[in-house]
N, C-alpha and C positions, 0 to 999 in steps of 0.2 A: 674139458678134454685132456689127455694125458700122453704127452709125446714117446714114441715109442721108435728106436733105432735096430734097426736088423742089420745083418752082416753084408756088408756092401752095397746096403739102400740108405737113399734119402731117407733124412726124419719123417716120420708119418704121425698122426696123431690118431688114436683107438678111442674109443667112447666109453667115458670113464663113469662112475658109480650114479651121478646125476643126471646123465645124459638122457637113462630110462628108469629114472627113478622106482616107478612100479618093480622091477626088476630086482631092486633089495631092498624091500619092503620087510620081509621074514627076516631081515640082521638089523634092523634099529626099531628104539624102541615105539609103540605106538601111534602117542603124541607127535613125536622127532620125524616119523618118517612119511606121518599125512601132512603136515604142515611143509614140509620140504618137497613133497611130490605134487601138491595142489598146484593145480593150472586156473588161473580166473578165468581165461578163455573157453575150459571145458564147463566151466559150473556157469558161463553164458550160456552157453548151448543148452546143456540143461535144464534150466529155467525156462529158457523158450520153448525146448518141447515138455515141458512141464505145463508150460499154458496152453499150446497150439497142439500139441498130439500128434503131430505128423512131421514128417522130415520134409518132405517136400515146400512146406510151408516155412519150416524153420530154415531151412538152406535159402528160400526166394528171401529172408527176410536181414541174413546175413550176407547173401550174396556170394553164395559158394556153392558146391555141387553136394547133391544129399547124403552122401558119399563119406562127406569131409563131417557131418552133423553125426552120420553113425559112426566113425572111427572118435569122434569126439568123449560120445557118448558110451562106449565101449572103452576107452582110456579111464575115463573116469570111474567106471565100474569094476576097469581091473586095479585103479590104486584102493580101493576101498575095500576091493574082495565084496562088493555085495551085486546083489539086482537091483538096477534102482525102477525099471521099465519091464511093465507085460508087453510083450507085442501082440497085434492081434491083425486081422483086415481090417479091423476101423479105426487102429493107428496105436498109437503107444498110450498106457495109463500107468500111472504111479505105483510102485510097490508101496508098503509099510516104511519102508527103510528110504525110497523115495519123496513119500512125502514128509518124513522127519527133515531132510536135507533140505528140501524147498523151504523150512522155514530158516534155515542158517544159513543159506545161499542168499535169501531174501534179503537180510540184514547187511550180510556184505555189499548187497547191490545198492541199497541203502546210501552207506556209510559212503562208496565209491563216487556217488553220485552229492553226497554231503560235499566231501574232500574236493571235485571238481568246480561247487559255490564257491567254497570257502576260498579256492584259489582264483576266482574269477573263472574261468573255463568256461567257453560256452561249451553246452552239448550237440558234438556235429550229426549226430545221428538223430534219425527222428523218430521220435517216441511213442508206436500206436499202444491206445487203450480202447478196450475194448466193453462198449454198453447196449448191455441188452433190457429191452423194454418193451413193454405193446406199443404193437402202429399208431394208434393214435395220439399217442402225447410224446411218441417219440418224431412223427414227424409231423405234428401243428403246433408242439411247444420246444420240445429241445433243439429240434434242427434251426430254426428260425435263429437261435440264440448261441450257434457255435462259432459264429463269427467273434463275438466280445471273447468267449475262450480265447481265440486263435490270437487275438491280439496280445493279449494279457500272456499267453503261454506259446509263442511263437513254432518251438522244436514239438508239439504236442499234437499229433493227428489221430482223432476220435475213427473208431468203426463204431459205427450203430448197426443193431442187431433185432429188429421187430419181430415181434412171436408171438400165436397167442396160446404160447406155453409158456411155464414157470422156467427161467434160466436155471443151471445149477451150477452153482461158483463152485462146491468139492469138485466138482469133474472138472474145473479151469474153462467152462464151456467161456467164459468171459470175465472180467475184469471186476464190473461194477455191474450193478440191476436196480433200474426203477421198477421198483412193482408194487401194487395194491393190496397184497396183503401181505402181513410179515411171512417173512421167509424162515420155516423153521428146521433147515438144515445144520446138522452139527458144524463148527472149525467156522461159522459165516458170524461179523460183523453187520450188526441192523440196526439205523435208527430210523426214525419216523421226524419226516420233514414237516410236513403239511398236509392239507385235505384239499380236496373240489368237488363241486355240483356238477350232476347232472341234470339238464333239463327236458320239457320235452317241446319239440319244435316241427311245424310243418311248411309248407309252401302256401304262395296268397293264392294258385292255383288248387292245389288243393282242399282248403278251408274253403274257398268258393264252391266246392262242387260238393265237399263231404258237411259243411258247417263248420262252423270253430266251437266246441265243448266249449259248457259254460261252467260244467263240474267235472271231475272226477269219476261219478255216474257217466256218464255223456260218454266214455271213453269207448267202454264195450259196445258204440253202432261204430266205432271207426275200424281202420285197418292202421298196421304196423310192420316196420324193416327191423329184423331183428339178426344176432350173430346165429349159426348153423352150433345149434348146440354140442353132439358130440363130436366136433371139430377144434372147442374151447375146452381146455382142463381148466381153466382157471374160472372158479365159483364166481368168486369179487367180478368177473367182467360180464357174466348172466344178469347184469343192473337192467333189463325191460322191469322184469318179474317182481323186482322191489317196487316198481311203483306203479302197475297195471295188475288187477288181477287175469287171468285167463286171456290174453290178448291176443287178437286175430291177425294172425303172420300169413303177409304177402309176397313177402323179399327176403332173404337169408342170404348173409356173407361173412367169410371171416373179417372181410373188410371194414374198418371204421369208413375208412372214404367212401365205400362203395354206398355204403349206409346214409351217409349224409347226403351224395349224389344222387342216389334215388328218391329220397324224399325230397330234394329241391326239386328232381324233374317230378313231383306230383305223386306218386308210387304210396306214401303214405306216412303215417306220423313216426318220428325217430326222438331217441331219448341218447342226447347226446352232452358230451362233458361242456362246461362254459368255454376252456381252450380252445376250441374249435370250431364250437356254433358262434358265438358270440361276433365274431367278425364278419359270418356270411352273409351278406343282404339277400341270400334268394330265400332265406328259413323267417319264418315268424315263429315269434314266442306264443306256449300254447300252456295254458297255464300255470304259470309262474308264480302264481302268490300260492297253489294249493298243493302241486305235485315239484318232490325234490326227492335226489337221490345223492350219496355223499360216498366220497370211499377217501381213504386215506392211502399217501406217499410216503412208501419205502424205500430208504437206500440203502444199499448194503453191499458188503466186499469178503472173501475168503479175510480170515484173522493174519494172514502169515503177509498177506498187501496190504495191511492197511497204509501202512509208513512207506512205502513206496511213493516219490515225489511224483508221479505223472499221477495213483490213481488218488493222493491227497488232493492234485490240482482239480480233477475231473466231479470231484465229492461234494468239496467247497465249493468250486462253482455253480452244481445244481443246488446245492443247498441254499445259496444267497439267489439265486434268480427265483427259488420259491418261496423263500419268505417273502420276498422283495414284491413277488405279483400275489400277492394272497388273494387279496380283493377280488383279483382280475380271475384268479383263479376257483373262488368260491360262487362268481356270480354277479358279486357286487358293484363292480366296474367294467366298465369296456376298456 
């Protein structure tokens, strides 16, 4: 600020070149005048509604009025002179020139959050990340297991996100994605953790009334619960069809649970992953040594998070809880 005396007044002080930096942008040069005008607090906001889309959501998550997110986010577009956001009714998406920035915003976040280890700091705020996955192994195998996170990663609060549609990390719909088949969207990080079985399994009420197959033949006098087909996009999770040919559908749900539920109350035989059946005593195994079905575990994150320390922590961890249960997860162990 830069004090200023008038003819008979107290000193006053006017707001001098820095005050509103945006404001003489056009008199210095490039480099000098973006580095001088950046706000870390706007390129927070940013970054959130970069992942979250909506003000309403980024302001609940800062804890300020939505108000304060679009003046934020409008500051930052006038020291830059560019659009970083479309608006639209389904909320804000990324320009060209927006998502160039998410990746050097990304790094700085990084770095901030290095700088705050390195000097001991905890982090007082708390860090949601956000994984999407189908229902069922998102909640028979990851939920069961976010407790050992929490420990390990105390400031770390997961959102899970079950669909049985394909997540899409370019649109930021999330953070992180288990899913079954590689994801081949552009700017996405993917590797391939591990595999599981599916089996196929019925009720002792059941098998009593229908028989229990003694082949693979045998199958076509039974009945089957299966997912509502055009409800699924995703091919990988259609697994009846890998290991029954033509099979006679009783029950349709997007539901895994609802799937496994119905066939214990007797409804009919369900081909289900080892995660899941494996622990329930109301299902019997229905042949196991002849019919198997396998898909394999993908993780994967947009390129520009992958260094981000909360979705490093969220990556590593599913990665060692799945090598860790391979067995358990192939069939091979209870």
């Amino acid at each position: 600020m830069v004090p200023t005396v008038g003819a008979g007044r107290q000193p006053r002080f006017a707001p001098g070149p820095l005050a509103y930096p945006w404001r003489t942008l056009k008199k210095a040069s490039a480099p000098t005048r973006l580095i001088s005008a950046f706000s870390w607090d706007d390129l927070r906001y940013f970054l959130e509604l970069a992942r979250r889309g909506r003000l309403a959501v980024v302001a609940r998550h800062f804890g300020v009025e939505h108000t304060t997110v679009s003046r934020r986010i409008a500051e930052l577009e006038s020291v830059l002179e560019e659009k970083l956001f479309d608006r639209s009714a389904s909320g804000y998406t990324l320009t060209p020139m927006g998502e160039r920035l998410v990746r050097y915003a990304e790094q700085m976040e990084v770095g901030a959050y290095g700088i705050a280890d390195a000097a001991g700091i905890a982090h007082a705020r708390v860090e949601t990340v956000r994984l999407v996955t189908m229902e069922g192994i998102g909640s028979f195998y990851i939920a069961p297991r976010l407790a050992r996170l929490k420990a390990q990663h105390p400031h770390l609060m997961v959102e899970l996100v079950t669909s049985a549609q394909m997540g899409d990390l370019t649109r930021r719909e999330a953070d992180v994605m288990l899913s079954f088949t590689r994801p081949e969207n552009p700017g996405v990080v993917v590797r391939k953790i591990g595999w599981f079985s599916l089996r196929l399994y019925a009720s002792e009420a059941y098998l009593a009334g229908h028989g229990t197959p003694a082949a693979a033949t045998d199958l076509k006098q039974h009945v089957f619960v299966d997912y509502i087909d055009e409800l699924v996009s995703i091919p990988a999770v259609r697994w009846l069809r890998d290991a029954v040919a033509a099979p006679n559908i009783v029950f349709r749900s997007t539901s895994m649970s609802a799937h496994q539920s119905a066939a214990a109350g007797g409804l009919g035989i369900v081909l289900l992953p080892s995660f899941t059946a494996l622990g329930d005593t109301r299902l019997r195994p229905v042949l196991h040594g002849e019919v198997e079905v396998r898909r394999d575990l993908w993780l994967s994150t947009h390129e520009h998070s992958r260094k981000r320390p909360k979705i490093v922590a969220l990556m590593e961890f599913i990665r060692r809880e799945v090598e860790a249960d391979a067995a358990y997860l192939q069939g091979k162990s209870a």
